[in-house]
C-alpha positions as CSV (number, residue, x, y, z in Angstrom):
1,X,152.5,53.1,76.2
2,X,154.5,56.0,75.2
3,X,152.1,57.3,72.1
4,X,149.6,57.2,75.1
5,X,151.6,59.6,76.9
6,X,152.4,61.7,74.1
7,X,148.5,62.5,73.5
8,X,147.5,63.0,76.8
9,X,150.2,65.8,76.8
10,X,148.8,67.3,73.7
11,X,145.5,67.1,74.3
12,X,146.1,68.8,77.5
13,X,147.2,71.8,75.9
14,X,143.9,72.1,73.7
15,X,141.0,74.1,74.5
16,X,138.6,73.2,76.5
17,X,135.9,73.6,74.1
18,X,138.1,71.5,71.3
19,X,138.5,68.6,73.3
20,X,134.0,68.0,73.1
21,X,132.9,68.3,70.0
22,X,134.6,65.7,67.8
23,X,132.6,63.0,65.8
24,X,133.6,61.3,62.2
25,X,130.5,63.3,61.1
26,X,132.6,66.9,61.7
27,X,135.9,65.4,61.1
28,X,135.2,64.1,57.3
29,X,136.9,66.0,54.3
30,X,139.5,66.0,52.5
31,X,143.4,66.8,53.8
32,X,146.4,67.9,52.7
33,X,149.0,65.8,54.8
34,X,152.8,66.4,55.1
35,X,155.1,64.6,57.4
36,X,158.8,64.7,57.8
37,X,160.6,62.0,60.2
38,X,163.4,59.0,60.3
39,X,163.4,55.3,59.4
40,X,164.9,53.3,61.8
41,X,166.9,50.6,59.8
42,X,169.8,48.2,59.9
43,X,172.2,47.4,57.4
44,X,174.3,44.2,56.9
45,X,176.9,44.3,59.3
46,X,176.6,47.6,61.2
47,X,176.6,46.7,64.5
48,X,173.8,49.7,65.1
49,X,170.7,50.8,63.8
50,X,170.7,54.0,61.3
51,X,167.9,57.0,61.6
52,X,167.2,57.9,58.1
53,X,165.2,60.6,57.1
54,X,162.1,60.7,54.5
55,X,160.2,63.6,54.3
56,X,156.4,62.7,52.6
57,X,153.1,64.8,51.3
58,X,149.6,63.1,50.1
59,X,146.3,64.3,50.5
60,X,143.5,61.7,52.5
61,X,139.5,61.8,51.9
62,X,137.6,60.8,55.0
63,X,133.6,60.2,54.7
64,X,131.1,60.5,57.2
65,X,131.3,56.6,58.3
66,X,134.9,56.2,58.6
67,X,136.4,55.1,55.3
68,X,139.7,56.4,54.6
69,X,140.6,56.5,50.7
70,X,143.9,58.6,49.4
71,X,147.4,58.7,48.2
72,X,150.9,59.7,49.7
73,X,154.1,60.5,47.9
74,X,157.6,59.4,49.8
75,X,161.4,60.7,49.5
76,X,163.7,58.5,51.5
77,X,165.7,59.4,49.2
78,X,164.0,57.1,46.3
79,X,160.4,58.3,45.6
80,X,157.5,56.1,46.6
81,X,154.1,56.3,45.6
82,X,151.2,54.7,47.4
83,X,147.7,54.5,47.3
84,X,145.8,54.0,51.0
85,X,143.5,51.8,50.6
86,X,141.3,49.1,53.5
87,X,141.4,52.7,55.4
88,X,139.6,53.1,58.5
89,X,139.1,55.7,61.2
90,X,137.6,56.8,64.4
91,X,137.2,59.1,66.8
92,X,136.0,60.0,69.9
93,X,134.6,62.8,71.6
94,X,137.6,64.5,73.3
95,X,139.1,64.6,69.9
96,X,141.5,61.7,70.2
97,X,141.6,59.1,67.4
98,X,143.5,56.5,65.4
99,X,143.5,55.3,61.8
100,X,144.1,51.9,60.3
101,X,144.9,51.4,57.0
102,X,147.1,49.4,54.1
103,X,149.8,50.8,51.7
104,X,149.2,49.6,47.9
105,X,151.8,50.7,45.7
106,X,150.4,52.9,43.2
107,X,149.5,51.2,39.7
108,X,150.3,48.0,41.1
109,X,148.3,45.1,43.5
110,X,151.6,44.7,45.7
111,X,150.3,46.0,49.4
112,X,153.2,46.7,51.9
113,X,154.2,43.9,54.4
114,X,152.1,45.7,57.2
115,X,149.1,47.7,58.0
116,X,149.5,51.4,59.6
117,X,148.3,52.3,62.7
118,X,148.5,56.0,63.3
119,X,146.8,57.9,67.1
120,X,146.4,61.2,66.2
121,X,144.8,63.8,68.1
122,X,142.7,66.6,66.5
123,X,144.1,70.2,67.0
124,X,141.5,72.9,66.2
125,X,138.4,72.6,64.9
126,X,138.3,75.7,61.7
127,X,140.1,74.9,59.7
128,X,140.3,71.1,60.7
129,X,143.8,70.2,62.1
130,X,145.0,66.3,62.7
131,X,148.3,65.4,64.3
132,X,149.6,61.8,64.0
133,X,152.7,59.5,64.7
134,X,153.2,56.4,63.5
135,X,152.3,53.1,66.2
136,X,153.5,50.6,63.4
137,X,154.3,51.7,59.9
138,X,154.1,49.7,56.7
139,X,157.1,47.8,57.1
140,X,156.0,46.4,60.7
141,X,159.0,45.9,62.9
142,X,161.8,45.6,60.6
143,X,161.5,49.6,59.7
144,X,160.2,51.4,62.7
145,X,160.0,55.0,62.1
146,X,159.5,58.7,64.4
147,X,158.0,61.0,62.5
148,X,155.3,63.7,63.2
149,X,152.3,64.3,60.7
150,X,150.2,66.8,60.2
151,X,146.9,66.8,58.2
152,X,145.1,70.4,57.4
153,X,141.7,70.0,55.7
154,X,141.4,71.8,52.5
155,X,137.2,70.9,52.0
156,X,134.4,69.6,54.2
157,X,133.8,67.2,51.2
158,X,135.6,63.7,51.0
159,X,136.0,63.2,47.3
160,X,139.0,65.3,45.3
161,X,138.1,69.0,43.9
162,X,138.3,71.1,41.1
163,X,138.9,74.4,42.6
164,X,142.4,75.0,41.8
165,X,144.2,77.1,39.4
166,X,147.6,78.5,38.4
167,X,146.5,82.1,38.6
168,X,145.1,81.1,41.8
169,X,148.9,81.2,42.7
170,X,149.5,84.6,41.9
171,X,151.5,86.3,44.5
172,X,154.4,87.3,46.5
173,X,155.9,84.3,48.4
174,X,158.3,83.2,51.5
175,X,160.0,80.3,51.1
176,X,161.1,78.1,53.7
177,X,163.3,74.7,53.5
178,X,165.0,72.0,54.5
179,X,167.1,68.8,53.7
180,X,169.3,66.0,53.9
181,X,170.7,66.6,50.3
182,X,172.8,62.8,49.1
183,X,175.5,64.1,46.9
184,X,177.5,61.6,45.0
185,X,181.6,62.0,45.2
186,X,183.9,61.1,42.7
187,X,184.3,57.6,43.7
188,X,180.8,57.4,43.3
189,X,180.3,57.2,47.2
190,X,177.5,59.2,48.8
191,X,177.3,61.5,51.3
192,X,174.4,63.5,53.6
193,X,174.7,66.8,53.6
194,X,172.2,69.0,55.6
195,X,171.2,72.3,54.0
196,X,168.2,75.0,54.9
197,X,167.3,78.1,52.7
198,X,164.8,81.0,52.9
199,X,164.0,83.0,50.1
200,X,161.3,85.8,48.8
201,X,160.0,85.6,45.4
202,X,156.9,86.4,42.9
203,X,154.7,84.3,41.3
204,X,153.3,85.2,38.0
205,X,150.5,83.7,35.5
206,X,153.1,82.0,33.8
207,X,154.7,80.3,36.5
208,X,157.9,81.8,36.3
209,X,159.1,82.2,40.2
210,X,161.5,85.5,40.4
211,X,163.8,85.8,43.7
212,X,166.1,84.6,46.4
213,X,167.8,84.4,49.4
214,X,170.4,82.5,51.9
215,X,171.2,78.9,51.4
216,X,173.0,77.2,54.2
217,X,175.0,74.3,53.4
218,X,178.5,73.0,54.1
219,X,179.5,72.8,50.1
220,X,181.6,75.8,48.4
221,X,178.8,77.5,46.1
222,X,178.4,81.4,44.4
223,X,175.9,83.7,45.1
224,X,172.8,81.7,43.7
225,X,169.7,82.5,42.2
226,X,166.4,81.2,40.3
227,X,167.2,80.2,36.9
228,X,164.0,79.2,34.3
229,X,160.9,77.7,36.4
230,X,157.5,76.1,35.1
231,X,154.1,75.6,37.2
232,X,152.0,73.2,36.7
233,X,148.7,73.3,38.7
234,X,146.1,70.6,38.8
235,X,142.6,71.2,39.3
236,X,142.5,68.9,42.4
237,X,145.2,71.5,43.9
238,X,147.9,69.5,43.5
239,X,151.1,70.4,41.0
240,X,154.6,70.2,39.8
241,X,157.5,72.8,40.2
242,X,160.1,72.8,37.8
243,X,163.1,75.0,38.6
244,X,166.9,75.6,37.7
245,X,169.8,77.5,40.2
246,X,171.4,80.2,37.8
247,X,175.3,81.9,39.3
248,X,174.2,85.2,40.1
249,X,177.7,86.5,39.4
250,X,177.7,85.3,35.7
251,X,173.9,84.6,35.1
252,X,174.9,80.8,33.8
253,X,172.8,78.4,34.8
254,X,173.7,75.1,37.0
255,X,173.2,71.8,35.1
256,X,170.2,69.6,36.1
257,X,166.8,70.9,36.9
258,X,164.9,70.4,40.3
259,X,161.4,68.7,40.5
260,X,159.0,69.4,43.4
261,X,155.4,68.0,43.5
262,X,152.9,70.6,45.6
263,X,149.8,70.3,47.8
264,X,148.3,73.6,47.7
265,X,146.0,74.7,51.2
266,X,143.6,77.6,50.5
267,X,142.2,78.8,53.2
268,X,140.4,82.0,52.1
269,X,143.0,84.6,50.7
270,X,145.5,82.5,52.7
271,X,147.3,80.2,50.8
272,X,150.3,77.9,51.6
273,X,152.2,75.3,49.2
274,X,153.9,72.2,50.9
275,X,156.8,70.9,48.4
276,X,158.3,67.2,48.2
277,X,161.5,66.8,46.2
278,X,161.0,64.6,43.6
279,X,164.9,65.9,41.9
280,X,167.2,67.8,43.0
281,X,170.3,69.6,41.1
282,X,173.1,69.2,44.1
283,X,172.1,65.7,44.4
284,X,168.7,63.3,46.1
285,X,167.0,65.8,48.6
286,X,165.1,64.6,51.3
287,X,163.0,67.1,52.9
288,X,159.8,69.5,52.6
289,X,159.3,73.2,50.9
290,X,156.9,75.4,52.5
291,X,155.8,78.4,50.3
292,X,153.7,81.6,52.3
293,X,152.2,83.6,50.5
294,X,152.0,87.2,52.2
295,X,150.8,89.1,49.5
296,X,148.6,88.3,46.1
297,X,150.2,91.2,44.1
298,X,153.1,90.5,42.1
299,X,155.7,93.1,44.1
């Protein structure tokens, strides 16, 4: 089969000495997992199937025996939240694997029509890092969907922390993205628009972000800043982002405010943020955010 292909090619590129020391005993945790891919779907009367992109973060706890517990957040472009749950995963020596599990929407009993299977293949062994596609995703063949996830463990423990703060965050940041952004026309039709940005900007205490940089999309816009921003950091390292685009030229701000919801990665003094758009101000975003931060002073 072709995802048996796929990890014999990347496990051929691993080191030796990765590929022979895996076991669920070394591999439990916790991770921070994002994913960006397309659905595969069909609409009434279109006489082919469409690719549409999602773009997804969530963070999984795996223990010692195999139990998989956690939750993921999904743009495609509405937001789904899910809770895994009937989780399940193993491993063998030379670092290859595959997880089961079920999809419960969150607050709710309803499970999704199928059960995931994901082969993954375990990429480097400090800090733990899992790549996965999806065999059979949790609308089974109706919705099949390419994607590529990756999972980066944040804690040798499999249970959720309280070792994150907002001053934690402090710092001097790169910020990388991109989207399929659905803007809605006049006659209330929609249409994809691709758009990538990069941008430099401080952090403070407060969680005010101050900076820019280069947006590429194909819509007419002014020079365009960071208007008024809020931070919210959870003590499990998750956390919301709350941000307006502000006219550089004039200083007015644009109408709407953007919502991101954060996994925050700590590895030592390096930190990274992954981003899901929960809101957007142009229109429904579908994409990720990565933030780097290359310095902890406020420049």
């Amino acid at each position: 089969m072709l995802w048996k292909l796929i990890l014999a090619l990347a496990l051929a590129a691993l080191p030796v000495a990765a590929q022979m020391n895996c076991s669920l005993q070394n591999l439990a945790g916790t991770y921070a997992v994002y994913n960006e891919g397309v659905l595969i779907t069909t609409s009434e009367g279109a006489s082919q199937p469409v690719a549409a992109p999602f773009a997804e973060i969530g963070m999984v706890y795996i223990d010692p025996s195999g139990s998989v517990t956690g939750w993921l957040t999904m743009a495609n472009p509405q937001i789904y939240d899910f809770e895994i749950v009937d989780g399940v995963i193993s491993v063998q020596p030379n670092c290859v694997g595959a997880m089961t599990a079920k999809l419960r929407v969150k607050g709710t009993q309803t499970l999704m029509p199928s059960p995931l299977s994901l082969p993954f293949v375990v990429k480097n062994r400090d800090p733990k890092e899992i790549h996965s596609v999806v065999l059979q995703g949790p609308m089974g063949a109706q919705m099949p969907i390419i994607n590529l996830a990756v999972w980066t463990r944040v804690s040798p423990l499999n249970t959720p922390q309280a070792n994150c703060s907002a001053t934690q965050l402090i710092g001097t940041y790169i910020v990388d993205g991109k989207a399929t952004i659905y803007v809605t026309n006049p006659d209330m039709s929609v249409t994809p628009v691709p758009a990538s940005w990069t941008m430099l900007g401080t952090l403070d205490a407060q969680g005010k972000f101050t900076g820019g940089g280069p947006m590429d999309l194909p819509i007419a816009m002014p020079p365009t800043g960071m208007g008024d921003t809020s931070l919210e950091v959870n003590p499990d390292c998750t956390g919301t982002f709350k941000f307006k685009f502000k006219d550089l030229s004039t200083g007015v701000e644009f109408p709407g405010q953007g919502i991101e919801k954060l996994i925050i990665m700590r590895d030592g003094d390096r930190l990274t943020v992954k981003a899901l758009y929960l809101q957007g101000i142009l229109g429904k975003p579908v994409g990720l955010e990565t933030w780097t931060r290359v310095s902890q002073q406020v420049q």
